[in-house]
C-alpha positions in Angstrom: 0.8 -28.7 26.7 0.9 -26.2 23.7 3.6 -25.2 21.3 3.7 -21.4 21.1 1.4 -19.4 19.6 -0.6 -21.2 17.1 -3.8 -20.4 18.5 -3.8 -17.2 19.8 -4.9 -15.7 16.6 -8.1 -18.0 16.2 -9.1 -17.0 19.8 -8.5 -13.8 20.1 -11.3 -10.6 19.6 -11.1 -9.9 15.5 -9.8 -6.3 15.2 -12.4 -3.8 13.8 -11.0 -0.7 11.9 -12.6 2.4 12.9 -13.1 5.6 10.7 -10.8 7.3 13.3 -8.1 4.5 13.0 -8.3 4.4 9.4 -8.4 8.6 9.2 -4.9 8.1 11.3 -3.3 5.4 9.9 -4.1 5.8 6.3 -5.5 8.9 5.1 -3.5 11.5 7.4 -0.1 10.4 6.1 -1.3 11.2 2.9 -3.4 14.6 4.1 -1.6 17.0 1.6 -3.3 14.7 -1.2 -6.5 15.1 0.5 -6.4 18.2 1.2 -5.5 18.6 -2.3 -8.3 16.6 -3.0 -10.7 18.5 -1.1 -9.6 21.4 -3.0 -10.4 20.6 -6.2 -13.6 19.2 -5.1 -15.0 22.3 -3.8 -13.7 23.8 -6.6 -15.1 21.8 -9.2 -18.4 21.3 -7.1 -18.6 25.1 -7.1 -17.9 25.9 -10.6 -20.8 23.2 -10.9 -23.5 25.4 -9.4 -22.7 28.1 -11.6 -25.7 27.0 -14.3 -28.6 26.8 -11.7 -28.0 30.2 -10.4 -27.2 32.0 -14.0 -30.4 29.9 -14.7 -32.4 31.7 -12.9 -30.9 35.7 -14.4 -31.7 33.9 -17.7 -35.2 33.5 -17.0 -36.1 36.6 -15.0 -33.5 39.5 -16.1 -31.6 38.2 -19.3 -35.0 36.7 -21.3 -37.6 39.4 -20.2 -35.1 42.6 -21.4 -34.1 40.8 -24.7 -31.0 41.8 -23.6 -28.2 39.6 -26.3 -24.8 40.8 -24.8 -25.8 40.4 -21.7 -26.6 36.4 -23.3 -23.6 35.8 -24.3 -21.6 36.9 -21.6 -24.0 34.5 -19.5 -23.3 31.8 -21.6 -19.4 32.5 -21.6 -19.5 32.5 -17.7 -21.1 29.0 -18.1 -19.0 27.4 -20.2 -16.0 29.0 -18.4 -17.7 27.3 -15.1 -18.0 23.9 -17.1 -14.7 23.8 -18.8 -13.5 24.5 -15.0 -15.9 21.9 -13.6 -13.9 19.5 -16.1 -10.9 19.9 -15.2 -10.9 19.9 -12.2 -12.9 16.6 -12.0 -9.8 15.1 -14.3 -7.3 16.5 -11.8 -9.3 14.8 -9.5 -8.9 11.8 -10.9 -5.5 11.2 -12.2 -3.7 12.4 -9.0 -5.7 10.4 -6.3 -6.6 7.5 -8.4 -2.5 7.0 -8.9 -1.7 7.6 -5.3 -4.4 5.2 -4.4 -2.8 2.3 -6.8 0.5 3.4 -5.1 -0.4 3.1 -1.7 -2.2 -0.6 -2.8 1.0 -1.6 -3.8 3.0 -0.6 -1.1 0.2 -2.4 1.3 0.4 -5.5 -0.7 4.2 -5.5 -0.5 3.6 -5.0 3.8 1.4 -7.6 4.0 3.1 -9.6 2.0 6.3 -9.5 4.5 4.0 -10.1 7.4 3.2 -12.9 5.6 6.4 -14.5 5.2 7.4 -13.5 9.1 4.1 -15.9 10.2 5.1 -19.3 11.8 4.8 -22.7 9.9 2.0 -23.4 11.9 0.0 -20.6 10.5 0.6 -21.8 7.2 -0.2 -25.4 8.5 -3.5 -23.8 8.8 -4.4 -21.7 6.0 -4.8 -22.5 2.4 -2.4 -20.6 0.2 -5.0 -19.4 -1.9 -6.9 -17.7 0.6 -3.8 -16.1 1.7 -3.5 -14.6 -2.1 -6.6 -13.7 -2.0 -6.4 -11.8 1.3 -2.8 -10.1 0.2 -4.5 -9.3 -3.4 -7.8 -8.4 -2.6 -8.7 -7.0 0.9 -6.7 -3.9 0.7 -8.7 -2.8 -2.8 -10.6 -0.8 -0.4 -7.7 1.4 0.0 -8.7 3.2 -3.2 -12.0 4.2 -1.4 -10.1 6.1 1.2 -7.5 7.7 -0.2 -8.5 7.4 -4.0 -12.3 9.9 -5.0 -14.1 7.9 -3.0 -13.7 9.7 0.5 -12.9 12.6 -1.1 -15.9 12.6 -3.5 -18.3 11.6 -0.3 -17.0 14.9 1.7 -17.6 16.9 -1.6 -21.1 15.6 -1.9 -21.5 16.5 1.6 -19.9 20.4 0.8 -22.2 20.4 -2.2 -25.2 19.3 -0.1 -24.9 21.7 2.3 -24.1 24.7 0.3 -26.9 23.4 -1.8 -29.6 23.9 1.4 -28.2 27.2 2.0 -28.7 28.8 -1.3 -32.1 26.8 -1.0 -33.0 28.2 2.2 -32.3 31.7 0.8 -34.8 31.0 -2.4 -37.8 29.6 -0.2 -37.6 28.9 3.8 -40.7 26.5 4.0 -40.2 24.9 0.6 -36.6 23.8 2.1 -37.8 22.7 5.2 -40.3 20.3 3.8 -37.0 18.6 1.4 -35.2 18.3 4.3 -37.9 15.5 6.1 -37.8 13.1 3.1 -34.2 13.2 3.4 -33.4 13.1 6.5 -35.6 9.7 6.8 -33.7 8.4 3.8 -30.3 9.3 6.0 -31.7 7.1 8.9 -32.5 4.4 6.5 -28.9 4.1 4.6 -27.0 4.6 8.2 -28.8 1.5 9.5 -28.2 0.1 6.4 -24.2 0.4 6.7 -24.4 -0.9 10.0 -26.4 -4.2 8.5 -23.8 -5.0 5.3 -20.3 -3.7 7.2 -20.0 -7.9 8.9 -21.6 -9.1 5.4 -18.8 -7.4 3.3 -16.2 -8.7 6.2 -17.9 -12.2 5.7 -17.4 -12.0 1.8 -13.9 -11.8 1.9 -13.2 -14.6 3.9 -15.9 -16.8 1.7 -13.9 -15.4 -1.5 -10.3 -16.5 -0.4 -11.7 -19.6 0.4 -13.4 -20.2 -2.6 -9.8 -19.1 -4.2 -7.8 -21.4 -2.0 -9.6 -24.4 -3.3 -9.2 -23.1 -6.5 -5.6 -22.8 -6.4 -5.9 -26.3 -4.7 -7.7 -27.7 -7.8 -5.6 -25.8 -10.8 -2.1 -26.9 -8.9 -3.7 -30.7 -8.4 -5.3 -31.0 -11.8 -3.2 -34.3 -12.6 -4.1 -35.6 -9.4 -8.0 -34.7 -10.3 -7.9 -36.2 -13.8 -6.1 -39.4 -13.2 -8.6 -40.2 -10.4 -11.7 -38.5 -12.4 -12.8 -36.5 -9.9 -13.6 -33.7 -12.3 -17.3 -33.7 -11.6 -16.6 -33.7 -7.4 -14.0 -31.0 -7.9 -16.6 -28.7 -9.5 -19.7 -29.4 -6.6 -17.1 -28.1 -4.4 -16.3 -25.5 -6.4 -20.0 -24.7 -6.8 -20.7 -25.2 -3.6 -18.3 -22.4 -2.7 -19.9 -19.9 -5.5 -23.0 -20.6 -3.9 -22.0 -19.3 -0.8 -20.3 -16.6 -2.2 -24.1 -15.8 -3.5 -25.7 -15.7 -1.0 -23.8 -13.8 1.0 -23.7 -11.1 -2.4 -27.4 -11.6 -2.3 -28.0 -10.0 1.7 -26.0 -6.9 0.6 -27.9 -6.6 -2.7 -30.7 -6.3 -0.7 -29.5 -3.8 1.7 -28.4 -1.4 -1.2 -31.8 -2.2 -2.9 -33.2 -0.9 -0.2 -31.4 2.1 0.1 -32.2 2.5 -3.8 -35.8 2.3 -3.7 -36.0 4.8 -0.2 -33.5 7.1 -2.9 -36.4 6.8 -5.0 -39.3 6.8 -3.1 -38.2 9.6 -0.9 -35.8 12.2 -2.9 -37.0 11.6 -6.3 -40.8 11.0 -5.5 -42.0 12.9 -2.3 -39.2 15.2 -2.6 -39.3 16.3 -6.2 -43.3 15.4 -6.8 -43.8 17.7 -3.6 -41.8 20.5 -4.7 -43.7 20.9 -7.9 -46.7 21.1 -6.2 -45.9 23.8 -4.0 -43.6 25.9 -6.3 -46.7 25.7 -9.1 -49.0 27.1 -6.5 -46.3 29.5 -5.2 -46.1 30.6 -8.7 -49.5 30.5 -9.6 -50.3 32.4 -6.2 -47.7 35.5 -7.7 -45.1 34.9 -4.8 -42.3 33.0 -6.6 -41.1 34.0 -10.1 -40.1 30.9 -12.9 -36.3 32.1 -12.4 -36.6 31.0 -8.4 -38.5 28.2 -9.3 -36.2 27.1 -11.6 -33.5 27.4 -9.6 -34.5 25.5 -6.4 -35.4 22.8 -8.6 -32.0 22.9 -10.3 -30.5 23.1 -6.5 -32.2 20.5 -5.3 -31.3 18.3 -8.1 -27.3 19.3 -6.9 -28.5 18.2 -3.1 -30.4 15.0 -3.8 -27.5 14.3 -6.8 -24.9 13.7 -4.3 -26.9 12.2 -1.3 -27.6 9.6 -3.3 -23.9 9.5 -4.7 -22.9 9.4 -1.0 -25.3 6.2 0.0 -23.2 4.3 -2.7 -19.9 5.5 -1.9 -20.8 4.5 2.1 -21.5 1.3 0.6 -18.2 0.8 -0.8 -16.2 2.7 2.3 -18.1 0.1 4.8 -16.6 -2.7 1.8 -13.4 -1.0 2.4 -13.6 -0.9 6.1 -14.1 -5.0 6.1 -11.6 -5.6 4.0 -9.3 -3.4 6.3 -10.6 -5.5 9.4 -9.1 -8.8 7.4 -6.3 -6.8 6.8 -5.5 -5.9 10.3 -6.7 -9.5 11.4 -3.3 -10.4 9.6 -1.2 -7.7 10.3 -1.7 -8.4 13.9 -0.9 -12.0 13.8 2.3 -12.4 16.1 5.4 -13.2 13.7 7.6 -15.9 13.6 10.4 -14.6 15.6 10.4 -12.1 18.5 12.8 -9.5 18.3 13.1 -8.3 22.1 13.9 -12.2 22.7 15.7 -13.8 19.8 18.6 -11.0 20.4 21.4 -13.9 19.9 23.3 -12.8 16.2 25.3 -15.8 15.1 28.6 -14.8 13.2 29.8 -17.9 12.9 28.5 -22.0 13.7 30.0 -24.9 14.7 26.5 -27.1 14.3 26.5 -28.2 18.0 22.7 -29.2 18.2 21.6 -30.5 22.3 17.8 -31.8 22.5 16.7 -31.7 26.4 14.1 -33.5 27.5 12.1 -32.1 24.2 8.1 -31.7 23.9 6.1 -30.5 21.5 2.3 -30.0 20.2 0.8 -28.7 17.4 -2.8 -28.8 19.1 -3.4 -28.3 23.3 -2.9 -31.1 25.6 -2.2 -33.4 22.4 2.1 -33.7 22.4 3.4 -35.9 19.9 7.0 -35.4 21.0 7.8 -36.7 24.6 10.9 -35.9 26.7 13.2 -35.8 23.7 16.7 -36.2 24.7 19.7 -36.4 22.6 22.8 -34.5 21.0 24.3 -34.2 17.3 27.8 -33.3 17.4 29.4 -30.8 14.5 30.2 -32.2 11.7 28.1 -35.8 12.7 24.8 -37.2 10.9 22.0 -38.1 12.9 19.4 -40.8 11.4 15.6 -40.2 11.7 14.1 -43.8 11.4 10.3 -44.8 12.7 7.0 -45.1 10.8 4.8 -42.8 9.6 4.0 -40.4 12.0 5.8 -41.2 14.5 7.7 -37.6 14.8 10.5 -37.7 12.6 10.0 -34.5 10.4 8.6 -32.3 13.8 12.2 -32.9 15.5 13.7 -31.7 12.2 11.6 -28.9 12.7 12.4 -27.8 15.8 15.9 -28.6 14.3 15.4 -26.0 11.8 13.8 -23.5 14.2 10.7 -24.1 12.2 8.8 -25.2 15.4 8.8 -23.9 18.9 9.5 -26.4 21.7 6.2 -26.4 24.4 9.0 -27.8 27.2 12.4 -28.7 27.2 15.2 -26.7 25.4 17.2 -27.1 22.1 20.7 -25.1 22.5 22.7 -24.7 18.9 26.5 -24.2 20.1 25.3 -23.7 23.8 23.0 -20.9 23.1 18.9 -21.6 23.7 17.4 -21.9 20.0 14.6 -19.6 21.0 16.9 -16.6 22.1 18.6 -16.6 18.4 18.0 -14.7 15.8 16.7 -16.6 13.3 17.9 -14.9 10.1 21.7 -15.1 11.2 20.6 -19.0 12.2 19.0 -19.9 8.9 22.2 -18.6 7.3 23.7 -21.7 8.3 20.5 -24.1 7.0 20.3 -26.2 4.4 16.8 -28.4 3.8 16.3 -30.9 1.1 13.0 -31.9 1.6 10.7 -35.5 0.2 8.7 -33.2 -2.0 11.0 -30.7 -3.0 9.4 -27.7 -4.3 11.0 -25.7 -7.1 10.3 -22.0 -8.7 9.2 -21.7 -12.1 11.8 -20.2 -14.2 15.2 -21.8 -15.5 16.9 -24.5 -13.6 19.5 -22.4 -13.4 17.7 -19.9 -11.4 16.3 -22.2 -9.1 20.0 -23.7 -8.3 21.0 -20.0 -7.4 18.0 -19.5 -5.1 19.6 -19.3 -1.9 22.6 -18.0 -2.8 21.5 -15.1 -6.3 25.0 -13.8 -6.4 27.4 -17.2 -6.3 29.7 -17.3 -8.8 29.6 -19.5 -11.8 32.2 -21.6 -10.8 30.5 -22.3 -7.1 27.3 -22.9 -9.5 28.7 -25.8 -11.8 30.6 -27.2 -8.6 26.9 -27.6 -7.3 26.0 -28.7 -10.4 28.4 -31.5 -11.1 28.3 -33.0 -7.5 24.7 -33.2 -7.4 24.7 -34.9 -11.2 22.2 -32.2 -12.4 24.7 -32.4 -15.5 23.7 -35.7 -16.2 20.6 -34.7 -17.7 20.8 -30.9 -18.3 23.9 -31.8 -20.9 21.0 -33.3 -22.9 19.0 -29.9 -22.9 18.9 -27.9 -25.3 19.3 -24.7 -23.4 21.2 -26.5 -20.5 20.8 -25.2 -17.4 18.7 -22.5 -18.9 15.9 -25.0 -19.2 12.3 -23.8 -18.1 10.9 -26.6 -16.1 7.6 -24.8 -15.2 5.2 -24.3 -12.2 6.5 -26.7 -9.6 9.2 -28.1 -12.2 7.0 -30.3 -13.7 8.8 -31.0 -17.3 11.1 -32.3 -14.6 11.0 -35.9 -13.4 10.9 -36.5 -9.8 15.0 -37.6 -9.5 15.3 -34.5 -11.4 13.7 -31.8 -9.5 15.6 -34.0 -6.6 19.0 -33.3 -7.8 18.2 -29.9 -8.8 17.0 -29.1 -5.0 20.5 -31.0 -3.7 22.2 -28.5 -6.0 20.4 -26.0 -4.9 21.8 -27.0 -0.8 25.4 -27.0 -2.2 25.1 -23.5 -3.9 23.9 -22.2 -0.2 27.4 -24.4 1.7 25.1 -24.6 4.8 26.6 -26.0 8.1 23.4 -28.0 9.2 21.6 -29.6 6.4 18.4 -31.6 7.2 17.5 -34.2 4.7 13.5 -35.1 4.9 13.6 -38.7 2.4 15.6 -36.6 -0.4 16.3 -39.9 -1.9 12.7 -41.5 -1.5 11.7 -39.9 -5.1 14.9 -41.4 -6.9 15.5 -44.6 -8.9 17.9 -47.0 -8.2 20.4 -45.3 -10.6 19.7 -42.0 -9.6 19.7 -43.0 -5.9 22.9 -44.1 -6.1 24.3 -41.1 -7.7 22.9 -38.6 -5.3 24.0 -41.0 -2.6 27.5 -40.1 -3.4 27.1 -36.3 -3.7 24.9 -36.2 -0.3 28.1 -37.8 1.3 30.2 -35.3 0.1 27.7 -32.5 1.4 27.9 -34.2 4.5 30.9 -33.8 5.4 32.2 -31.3 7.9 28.3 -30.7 8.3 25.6 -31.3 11.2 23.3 -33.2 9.4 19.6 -34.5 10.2 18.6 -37.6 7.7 14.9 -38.5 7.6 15.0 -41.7 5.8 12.7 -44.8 5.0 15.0 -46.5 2.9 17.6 -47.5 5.5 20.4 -48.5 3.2 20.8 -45.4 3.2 21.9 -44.0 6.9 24.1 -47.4 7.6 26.9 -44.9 8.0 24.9 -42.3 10.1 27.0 -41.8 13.2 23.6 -42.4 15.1 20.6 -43.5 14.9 17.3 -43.0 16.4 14.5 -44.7 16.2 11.2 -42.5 16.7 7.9 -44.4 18.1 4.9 -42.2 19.0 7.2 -38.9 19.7 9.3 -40.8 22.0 13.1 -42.3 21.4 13.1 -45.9 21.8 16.3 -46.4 20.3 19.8 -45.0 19.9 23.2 -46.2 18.3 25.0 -46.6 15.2 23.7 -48.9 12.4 25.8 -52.0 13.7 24.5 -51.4 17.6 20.8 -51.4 16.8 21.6 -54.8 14.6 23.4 -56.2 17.1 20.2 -55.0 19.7 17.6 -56.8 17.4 15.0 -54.4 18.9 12.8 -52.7 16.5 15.6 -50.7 14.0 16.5 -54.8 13.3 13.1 -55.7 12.5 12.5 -52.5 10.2 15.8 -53.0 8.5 15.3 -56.9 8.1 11.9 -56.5 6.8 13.0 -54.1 4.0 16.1 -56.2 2.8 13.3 -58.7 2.3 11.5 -56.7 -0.3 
C-alpha cells in the first residue's frame, strides 16, 4: 500500500513553461506596463536613429554649402533626439524595473503559501535550503519578462527591422548581402537556446542543493566542530560548487559560441564586407560619402541590437527554467483538498476512533498494521515501544499530519480526511522531543499560536509551565532574545518555553512527542506537574520513553513494528508481565 500522495510529484512529467503560457499568465496581466513599455521603446529607439540619418545631410547638403544655420539647427535636432533618447530609456527603467521587483515579491509571497500548504511528506523529502533557494531564486527571471528585458528584446527587434528598411532604401544589394551573415548567426543562437534552456533548469536544482547543505552545515555547526568534521563538511561543500561549475561551464560555452559567430559573422563578414563594396560603390561614383555613411551607421543600429537580443534570449531561456521549477512547485498537490475536506469544525469534543489503521511512507513498505483503538475526550493515551516501532507516525495521523493508506480515523464521528484542516488544527496542540523555537524574544515565541492573547492568558502560561523560574533571573525577562533555534536557551528551557507556548494556544488535543526527554530530573519534575494540569479536560497523545512518566495514562499502548501488541492501563500491563513489564522493569533498573 501507499499513503496519499507522496510520490506523485517525483513521477509525474516536469511542467515546461511555454512563451505562450508565460505571455498569458505573466506578462498579459501586466499588458498596460508593456505596452507602456513598448512605447517608450520605440520611442527612444526612434529618437536614436535620428544621428545616422542627419549624418548623412551633414555630409552631403549641410558640409558642401557651408551652410552654418542650417548646422546648428542640425545639431539642435540631434541633441533634442538624444536628450529624448535619454529619457526615455530612464522612464524605461524606473517603471518596469519597479513593477518587475513587485511582481517578484508578490511571486515569492505565492510560492511561499504553496509552500506551507505541501504535506509533511514533502518536506520529509526536501532539504529546507533548497526550498529557499527555489522560493528566493527561481522566480528572478520574472524581471526578464516583465522588467526591460522582453521589452528591450521586442525593441531590438522594432529597431532591426526599421533598420533593414531605411537600409534597403540606401542600397538594395548591399542589404541583401547583410542580411546572409545574419541570418546564419540567427540559426546559430536559436539552436543555441534550445541547447542551454534544460542546462539553466539543471542549475537551479544543483544551486538549491548546494544551498540546502549549506543551510545544513551553518544550522549544525556545533555538531560539525565537536566532531571535527570541518574538513568533510567542506569536500561536500566543494563537491557541490564543482557541480555547480560544470554545469555554468556548458552554458558558457554555448554563449561563447554565440559570441564568437556575433563576431565572426556581424562584425567581420558583415562590416569587413560592407566596406569593401560601399568603397568601390563610392569609388565607382554611384554612392555618395553621406549614403555611405549612413548605412554604416544603420547597420551598426541593426547588428547593435541583434547581438543585444542573443544575450537577452540567453537570460529569457534562464527565466523560462527557473519558471519551469517554479511551476514544478506550484503544481505540487497541497496538503488538504478543498472539494473533500468540506467538514468545518465549530466546536470539539476530542473523540479520536483508530480503525483498523495502515500507513506507508514508501509503496508496498507499511509500517503501521491494522491499527485499532479509541481515545476518549478528555483521556491520555500512552505511546510506548522502541525506536521505530511507529509511535510518532500514529501521532501523526493523530494530528492530521499524515494520511491513512487504509482504515479510517473519525475525530467526534466525522472521517479525519473529510475535515477541514484549519478549523481541526484550531483545536491542536504539539509539544514535540526537539522543540523548535523562533528567533526573537521568548516572549514572542510563547505568543506564537495565539499573537493576540492577553497578558494575563500569557503569564498564566507562563507560571504553569515554570518558564518564570528562569526568566525572573533575566535581565529583560520574558523579553530575552534566545537566538536562531533558541540556543542561549538550555534544552529544559526551550522545553518549558514550547509547553508555554501549548497553554497560550488552550488546545483540546495535545500530542506530546518525549516533551520531557530533554529535561533534568528537577526540571522534569516541574513540567510534570504543569503537563498534568494541561491535561486535563484534554485528548491527549503522550509519546514517552521514560515510563514514570505515563503511570497515570488512562491507557497504554505498546507499539511493536507498526502493530499494537499491548493495551491497558499502567497497573494491567504490570500485572500482564508481557513486554510493557519488561521495558518498565528494565528502566527502574538503571
Amino acid at each position: 500500500m501507499r499513503s496519499y500522495q507522496q510520490t506523485t510529484t517525483s513521477t509525474s512529467k516536469k511542467p515546461k513553461i511555454t512563451i505562450r503560457k508565460a505571455f498569458t499568465t505573466i506578462i498579459w496581466p501586466k499588458r498596460n506596463l508593456v505596452f507602456l513599455g513598448l512605447l517608450l521603446i520605440i520611442i527612444n529607439r526612434i529618437s536614436g536613429l535620428i544621428l545616422p540619418w542627419k549624418s548623412k545631410s551633414l555630409l552631403d547638403e549641410v558640409v558642401p554649402s557651408r551652410d552654418v544655420s542650417q548646422l546648428y539647427e542640425l545639431v539642435i535636432i540631434v541633441s533634442l533626439a538624444i536628450l529624448v533618447q535619454a529619457s526615455s530609456s530612464f522612464l524605461l527603467t524606473r517603471i518596469l524595473s519597479v513593477q518587475a521587483q513587485y511582481l517578484i515579491a508578490q511571486l515569492r509571497a505565492d510560492v511561499q503559501k504553496k509552500v506551507l500548504s505541501l504535506p509533511i511528506s514533502f518536506f520529509d523529502n526536501t532539504k529546507s535550503g533548497a526550498l529557499v533557494s527555489r522560493i528566493m531564486n527561481d522566480v528572478e527571471g520574472v524581471r526578464n519578462l516583465i522588467g526591460t528585458g522582453l521589452v528591450q528584446l521586442i525593441g531590438g527587434i522594432f529597431t532591426a527591422v526599421v533598420s533593414v528598411i531605411l537600409l534597403i532604401r540606401i542600397h538594395l544589394w548591399m542589404t541583401l548581402f547583410v542580411l546572409i551573415p545574419i541570418t546564419l548567426f540567427g540559426f546559430i543562437a536559436l539552436k543555441a537556446f534550445t541547447y542551454i534552456r534544460p542546462i539553466f533548469r539543471n542549475r537551479g536544482k544543483i544551486n538549491a542543493e548546494v544551498t540546502g547543505r549549506l543551510t545544513e552545515t551553518l544550522a549544525g555547526i556545533r555538531v560539525i566542530k565537536g566532531f571535527g568534521a570541518e574538513e568533510q563538511e567542506h569536500r561536500i561543500f566543494e563537491k557541490g560548487v564543482d557541480k555547480l561549475f560544470k554545469n555554468i561551464k556548458k552554458s558558457l560555452t554555448a554563449t561563447a559560441l554565440m559570441t564568437s559567430s556575433a563576431t565572426f559573422l556581424l562584425a567581420g563578414i558583415a562590416s569587413t564586407g560592407i566596406m569593401g563594396i560601399g568603397g568601390y560603390y563610392m569609388m565607382q561614383g554611384t554612392m555618395t560619402a553621406g549614403d555611405f555613411l549612413s548605412f554604416t551607421m544603420y547597420l551598426a543600429f541593426m547588428i547593435a541590437p541583434i547581438v543585444q537580443m542573443s544575450n537577452i534570449g540567453s537570460q529569457l531561456t534562464e527565466a523560462l527554467a527557473g519558471l519551469d521549477r517554479t511551476e514544478e512547485l506550484m503544481n505540487t498537490p497541497p496538503e488538504a483538498d478543498p472539494e473533500k475536506r468540506t467538514v468545518q469544525l465549530t466546536e470539539l469534543k476530542g473523540d479520536i476512533l483508530f480503525d483498523q489503521v495502515s500507513f506507508a511512507y514508501e509503496e508496498d513498505k507499511e509500517v503501521l498494521h491494522d491499527i485499532s483503538f479509541r481515545a476518549a475526550p478528555g483521556t491520555v493515551t500512552a505511546l510506548v515501544g522502541s525506536s521505530g516501532s511507529g509511535k510518532s507516525t500514529i501521532a501523526g495521523l493523530a494530528a492530521s499530519f499524515l494520511n491513512t493508506a487504509s482504515g479510517t480515523i473519525t475525530i467526534d464521528q466525522h472521517d479525519i480526511n473529510t475535515v477541514n484542516l484549519s478549523s481541526y488544527r484550531n483545536y491542536l496542540g504539539v509539544v514535540l522531543q526537539d522543540e523548535f523555537l523562533f528567533e526573537g524574544t521568548i516572549r514572542e515565541n510563547i505568543l506564537f499560536p495565539k499573537p493576540n492573547a492577553t497578558e494575563t492568558e500569557l503569564l498564566e502560561a507562563v507560571t504553569a509551565a515554570y518558564v518564570n523560574e528562569f526568566t525572573d533571573q533575566f535581565e529583560k525577562g520574558l523579553d530575552t532574545l534566545i537566538g536562531e533555534r533558541g540556543v542561549k536557551l538550555s534544552g529544559g528551557q526551550r522545553q518549558r518555553i514550547a509547553i508555554a507556548r501549548a497553554l497560550v494556544a488552550n488546545p483540546k488535543i495535545i500530542i506530546l512527542d518525549e516533551a520531557t526527554s530533554n529535561l533534568d530530573t528537577e526540571s522534569e519534575a516541574l513540567i510534570q506537574k504543569s503537563l498534568d494540569q494541561l491535561m486535563k479536560g484534554r485528548t491527549t497523545f503522550v509519546i514517552a520513553h521514560r515510563l514514570s512518566t505515563i503511570k497515570k495514562a488512562d491507557q497504554i499502548l505498546v507499539i511493536e513494528s507498526g502493530s499494537i501488541k499491548e493495551q491497558g492501563t499502567h497497573e494491567q500491563l504490570i500485572a500482564k508481565k508481557g513486554r510493557y513489564f519488561e521495558l518498565f522493569t528494565y528502566q527502574a533498573k538503571i
